[in-house]
C-alpha positions as protocol buffer text, in pm:
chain_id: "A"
residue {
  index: 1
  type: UNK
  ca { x: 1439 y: 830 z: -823 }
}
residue {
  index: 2
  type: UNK
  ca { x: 1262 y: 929 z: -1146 }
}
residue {
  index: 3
  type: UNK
  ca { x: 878 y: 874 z: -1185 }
}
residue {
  index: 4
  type: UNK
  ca { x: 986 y: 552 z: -1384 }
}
residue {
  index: 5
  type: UNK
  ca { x: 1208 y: 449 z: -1151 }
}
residue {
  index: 6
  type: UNK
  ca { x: 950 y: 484 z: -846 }
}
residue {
  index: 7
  type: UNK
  ca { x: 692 y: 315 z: -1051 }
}
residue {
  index: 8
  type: UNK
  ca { x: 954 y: 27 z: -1093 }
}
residue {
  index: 9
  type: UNK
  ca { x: 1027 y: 18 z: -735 }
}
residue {
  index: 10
  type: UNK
  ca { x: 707 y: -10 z: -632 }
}
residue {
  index: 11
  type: UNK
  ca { x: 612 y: -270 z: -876 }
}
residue {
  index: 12
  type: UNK
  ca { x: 898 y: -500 z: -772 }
}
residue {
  index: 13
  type: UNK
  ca { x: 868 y: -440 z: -389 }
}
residue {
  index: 14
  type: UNK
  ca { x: 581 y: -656 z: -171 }
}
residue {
  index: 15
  type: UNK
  ca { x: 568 y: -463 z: 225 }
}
residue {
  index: 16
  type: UNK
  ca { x: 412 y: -83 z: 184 }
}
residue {
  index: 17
  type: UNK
  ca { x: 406 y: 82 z: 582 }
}
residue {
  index: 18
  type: UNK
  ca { x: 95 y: 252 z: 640 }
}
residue {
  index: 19
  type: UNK
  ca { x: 127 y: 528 z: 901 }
}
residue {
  index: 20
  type: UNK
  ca { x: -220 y: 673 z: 1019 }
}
residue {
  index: 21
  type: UNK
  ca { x: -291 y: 884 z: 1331 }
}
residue {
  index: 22
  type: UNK
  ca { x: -429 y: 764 z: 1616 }
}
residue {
  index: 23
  type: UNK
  ca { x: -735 y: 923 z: 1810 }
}
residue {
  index: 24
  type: UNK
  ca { x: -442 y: 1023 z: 2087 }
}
residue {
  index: 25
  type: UNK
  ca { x: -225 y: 1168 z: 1801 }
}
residue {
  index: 26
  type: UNK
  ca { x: 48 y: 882 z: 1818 }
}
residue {
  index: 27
  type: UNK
  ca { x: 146 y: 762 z: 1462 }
}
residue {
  index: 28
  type: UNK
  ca { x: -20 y: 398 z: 1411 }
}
residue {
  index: 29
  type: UNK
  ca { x: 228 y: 185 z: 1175 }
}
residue {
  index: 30
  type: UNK
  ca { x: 101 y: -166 z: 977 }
}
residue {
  index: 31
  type: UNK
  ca { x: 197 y: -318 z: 702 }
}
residue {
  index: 32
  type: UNK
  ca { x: -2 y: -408 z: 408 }
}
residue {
  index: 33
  type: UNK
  ca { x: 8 y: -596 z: 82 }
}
residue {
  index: 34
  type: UNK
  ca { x: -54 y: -353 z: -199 }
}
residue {
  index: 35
  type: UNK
  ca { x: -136 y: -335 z: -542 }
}
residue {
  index: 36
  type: UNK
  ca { x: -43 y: -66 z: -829 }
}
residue {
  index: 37
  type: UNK
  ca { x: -433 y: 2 z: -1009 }
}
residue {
  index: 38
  type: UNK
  ca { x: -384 y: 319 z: -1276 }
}
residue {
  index: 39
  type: UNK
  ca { x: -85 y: 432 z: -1121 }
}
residue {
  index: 40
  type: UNK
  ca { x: -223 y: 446 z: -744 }
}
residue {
  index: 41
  type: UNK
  ca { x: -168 y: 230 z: -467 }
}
residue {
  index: 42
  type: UNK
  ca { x: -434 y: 27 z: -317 }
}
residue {
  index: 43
  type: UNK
  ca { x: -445 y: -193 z: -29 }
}
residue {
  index: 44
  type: UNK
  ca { x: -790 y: -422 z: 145 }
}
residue {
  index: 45
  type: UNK
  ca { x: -780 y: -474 z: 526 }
}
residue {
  index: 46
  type: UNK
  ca { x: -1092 y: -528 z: 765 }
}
residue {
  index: 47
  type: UNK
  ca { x: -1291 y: -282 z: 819 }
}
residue {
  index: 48
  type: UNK
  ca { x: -1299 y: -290 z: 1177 }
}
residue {
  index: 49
  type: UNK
  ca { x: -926 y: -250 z: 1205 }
}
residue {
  index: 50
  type: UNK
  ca { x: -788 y: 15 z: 1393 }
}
residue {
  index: 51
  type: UNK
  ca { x: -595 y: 173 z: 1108 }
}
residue {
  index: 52
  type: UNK
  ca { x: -928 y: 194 z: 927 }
}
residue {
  index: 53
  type: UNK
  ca { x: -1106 y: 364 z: 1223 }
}
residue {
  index: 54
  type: UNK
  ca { x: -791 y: 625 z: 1243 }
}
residue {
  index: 55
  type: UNK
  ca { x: -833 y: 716 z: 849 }
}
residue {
  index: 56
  type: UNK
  ca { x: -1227 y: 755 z: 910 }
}
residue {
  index: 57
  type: UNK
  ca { x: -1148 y: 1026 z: 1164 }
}
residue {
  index: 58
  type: UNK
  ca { x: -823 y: 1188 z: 947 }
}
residue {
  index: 59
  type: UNK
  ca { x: -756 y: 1054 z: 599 }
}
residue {
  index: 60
  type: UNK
  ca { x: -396 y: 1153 z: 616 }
}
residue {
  index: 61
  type: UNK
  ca { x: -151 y: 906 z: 625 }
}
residue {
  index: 62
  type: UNK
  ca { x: 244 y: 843 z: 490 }
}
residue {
  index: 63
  type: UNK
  ca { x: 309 y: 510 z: 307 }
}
residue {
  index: 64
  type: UNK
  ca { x: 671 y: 386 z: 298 }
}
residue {
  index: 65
  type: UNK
  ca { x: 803 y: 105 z: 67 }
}
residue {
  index: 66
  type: UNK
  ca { x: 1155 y: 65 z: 109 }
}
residue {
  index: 67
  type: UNK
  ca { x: 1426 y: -175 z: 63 }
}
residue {
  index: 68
  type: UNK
  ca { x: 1723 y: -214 z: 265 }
}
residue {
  index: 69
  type: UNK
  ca { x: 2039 y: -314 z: 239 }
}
residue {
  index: 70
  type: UNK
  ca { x: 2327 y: -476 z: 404 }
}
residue {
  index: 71
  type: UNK
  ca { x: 2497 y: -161 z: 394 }
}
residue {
  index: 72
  type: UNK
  ca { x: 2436 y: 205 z: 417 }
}
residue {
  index: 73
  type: UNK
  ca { x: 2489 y: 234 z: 7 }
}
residue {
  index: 74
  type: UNK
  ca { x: 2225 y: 0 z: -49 }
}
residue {
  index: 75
  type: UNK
  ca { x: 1941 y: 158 z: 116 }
}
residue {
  index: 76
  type: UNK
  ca { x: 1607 y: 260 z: -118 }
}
residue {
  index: 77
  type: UNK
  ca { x: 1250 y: 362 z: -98 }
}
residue {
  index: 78
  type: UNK
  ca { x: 961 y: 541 z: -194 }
}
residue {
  index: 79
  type: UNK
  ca { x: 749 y: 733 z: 82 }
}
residue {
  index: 80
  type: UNK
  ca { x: 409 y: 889 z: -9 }
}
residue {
  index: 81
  type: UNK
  ca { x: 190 y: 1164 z: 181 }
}
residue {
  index: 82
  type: UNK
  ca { x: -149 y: 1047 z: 96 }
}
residue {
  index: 83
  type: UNK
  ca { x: -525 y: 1072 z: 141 }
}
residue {
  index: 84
  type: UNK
  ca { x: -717 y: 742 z: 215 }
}
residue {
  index: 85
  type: UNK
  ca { x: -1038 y: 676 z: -38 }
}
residue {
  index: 86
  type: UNK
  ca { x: -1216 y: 418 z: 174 }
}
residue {
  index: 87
  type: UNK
  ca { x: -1450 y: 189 z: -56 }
}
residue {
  index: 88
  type: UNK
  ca { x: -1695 y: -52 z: 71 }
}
residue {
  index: 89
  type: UNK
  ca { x: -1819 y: -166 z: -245 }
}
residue {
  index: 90
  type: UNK
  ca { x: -1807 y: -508 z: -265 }
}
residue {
  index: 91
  type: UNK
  ca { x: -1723 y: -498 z: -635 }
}
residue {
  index: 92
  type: UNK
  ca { x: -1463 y: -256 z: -559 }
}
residue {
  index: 93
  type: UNK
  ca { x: -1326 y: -470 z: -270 }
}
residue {
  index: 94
  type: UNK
  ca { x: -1299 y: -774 z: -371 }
}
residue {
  index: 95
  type: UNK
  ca { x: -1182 y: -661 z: -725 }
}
residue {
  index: 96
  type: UNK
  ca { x: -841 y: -554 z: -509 }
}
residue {
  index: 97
  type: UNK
  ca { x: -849 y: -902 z: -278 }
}
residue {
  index: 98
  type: UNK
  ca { x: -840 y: -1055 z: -619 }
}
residue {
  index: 99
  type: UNK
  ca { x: -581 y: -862 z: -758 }
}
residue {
  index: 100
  type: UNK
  ca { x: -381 y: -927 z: -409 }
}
residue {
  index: 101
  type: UNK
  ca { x: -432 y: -1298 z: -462 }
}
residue {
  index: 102
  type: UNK
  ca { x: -296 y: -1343 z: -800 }
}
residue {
  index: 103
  type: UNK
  ca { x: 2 y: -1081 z: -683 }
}
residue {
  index: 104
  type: UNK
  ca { x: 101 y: -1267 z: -385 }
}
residue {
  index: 105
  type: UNK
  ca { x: -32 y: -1604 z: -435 }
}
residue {
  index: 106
  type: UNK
  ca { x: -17 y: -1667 z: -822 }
}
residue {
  index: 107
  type: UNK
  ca { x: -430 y: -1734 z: -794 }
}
residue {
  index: 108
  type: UNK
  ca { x: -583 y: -1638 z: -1133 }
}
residue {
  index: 109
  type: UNK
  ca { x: -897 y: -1437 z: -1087 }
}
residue {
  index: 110
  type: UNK
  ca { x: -1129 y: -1677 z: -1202 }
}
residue {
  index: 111
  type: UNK
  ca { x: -1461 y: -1723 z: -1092 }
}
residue {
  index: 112
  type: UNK
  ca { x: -1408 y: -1945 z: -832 }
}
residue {
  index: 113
  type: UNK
  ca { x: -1135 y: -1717 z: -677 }
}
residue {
  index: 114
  type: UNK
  ca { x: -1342 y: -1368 z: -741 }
}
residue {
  index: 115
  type: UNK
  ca { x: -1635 y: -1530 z: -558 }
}
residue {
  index: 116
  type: UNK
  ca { x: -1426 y: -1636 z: -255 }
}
residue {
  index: 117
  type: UNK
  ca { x: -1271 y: -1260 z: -246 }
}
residue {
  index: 118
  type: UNK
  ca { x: -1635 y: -1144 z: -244 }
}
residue {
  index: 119
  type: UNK
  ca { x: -1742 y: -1343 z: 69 }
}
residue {
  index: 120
  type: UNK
  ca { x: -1376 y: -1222 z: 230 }
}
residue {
  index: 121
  type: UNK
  ca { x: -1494 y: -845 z: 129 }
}
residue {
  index: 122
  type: UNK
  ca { x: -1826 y: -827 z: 333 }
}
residue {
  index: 123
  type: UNK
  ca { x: -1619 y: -794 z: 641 }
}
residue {
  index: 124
  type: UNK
  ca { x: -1328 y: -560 z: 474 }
}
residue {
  index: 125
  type: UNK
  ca { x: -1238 y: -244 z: 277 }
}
residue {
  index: 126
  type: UNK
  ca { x: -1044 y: -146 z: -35 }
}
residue {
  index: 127
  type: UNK
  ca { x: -802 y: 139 z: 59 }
}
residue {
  index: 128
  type: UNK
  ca { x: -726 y: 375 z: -244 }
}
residue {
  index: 129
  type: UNK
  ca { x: -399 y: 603 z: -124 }
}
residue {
  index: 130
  type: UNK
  ca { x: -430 y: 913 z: -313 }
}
residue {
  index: 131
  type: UNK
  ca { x: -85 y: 1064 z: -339 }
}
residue {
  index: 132
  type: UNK
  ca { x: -64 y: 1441 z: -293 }
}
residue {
  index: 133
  type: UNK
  ca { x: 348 y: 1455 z: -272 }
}
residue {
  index: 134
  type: UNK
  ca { x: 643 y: 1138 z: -268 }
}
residue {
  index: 135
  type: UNK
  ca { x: 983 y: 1183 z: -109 }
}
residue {
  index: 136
  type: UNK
  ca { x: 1241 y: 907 z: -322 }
}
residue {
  index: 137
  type: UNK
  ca { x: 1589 y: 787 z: -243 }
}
residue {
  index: 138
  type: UNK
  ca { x: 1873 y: 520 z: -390 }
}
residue {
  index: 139
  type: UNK
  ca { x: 2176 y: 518 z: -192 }
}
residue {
  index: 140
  type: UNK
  ca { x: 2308 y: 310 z: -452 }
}
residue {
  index: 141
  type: UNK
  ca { x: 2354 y: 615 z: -667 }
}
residue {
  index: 142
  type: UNK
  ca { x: 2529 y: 832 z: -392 }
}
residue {
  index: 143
  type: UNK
  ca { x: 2892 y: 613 z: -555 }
}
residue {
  index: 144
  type: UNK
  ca { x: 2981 y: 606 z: -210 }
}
residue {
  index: 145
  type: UNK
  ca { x: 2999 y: 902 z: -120 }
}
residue {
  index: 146
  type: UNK
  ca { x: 2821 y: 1030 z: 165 }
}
């Protein structure tokens, strides 16, 4: 896919896979809702989670956002090698639960809904994936032929 294509992708897709490492070196897989802020994924979770405690120790992790198909030709996704910016602001925080509200649930960020996303954001985390390289594919462009 093309930068504009990926960008598209992601913008249309809901399910990113976060895969951190855990402290025994196993890869830890979750998915999150995301947002797109300036081009970047970002995702909020709680703060005691475990994939949270895995990117304290290692801030490496591989997102996936993919969508299948019902056939082989169908298949598409974006996977990104990232770092994992950890904020705790609550500002910061419940700026993206906002953002996640109105994405997934059509709630406006108005004051009502910003201050309920700040009492949600004392016990979570924003999580800013800082890409360093993406792998891209579309099947549907392979014309059948693989």
């Amino acid at each position: 896919m093309s930068d504009e294509e990926a960008a598209a992708f992601l913008a249309g897709e809901r399910v990113v896979t976060c895969a951190t490492l855990g402290r025994d070196g196993w890869p830890h897989l979750m998915p999150l809702w995301y947002v797109i802020r300036g081009g970047t994924l970002w995702a909020w979770t709680y703060a005691k989670s475990q994939k949270v405690r895995n990117l304290e120790r290692d801030a490496r992790c591989t997102l996936q956002v993919e969508a299948g198909g019902a056939v082989y030709g169908e298949l598409r996704g974006v996977m990104l090698r990232a770092e994992a910016a950890i904020h705790r602001d609550l500002d910061v925080v419940a700026g993206v639960g906002a953002e996640l509200g109105e994405r997934y649930g059509g709630a406006q960020a108005t004051p009502e809904v910003i201050e309920a996303m700040r009492r949600q954001a004392a016990k979570r985390v924003a999580l800013e994936f800082r890409e360093r390289s993406r792998a891209t594919w579309d099947h549907r462009k392979l014309g059948g032929g693989y």
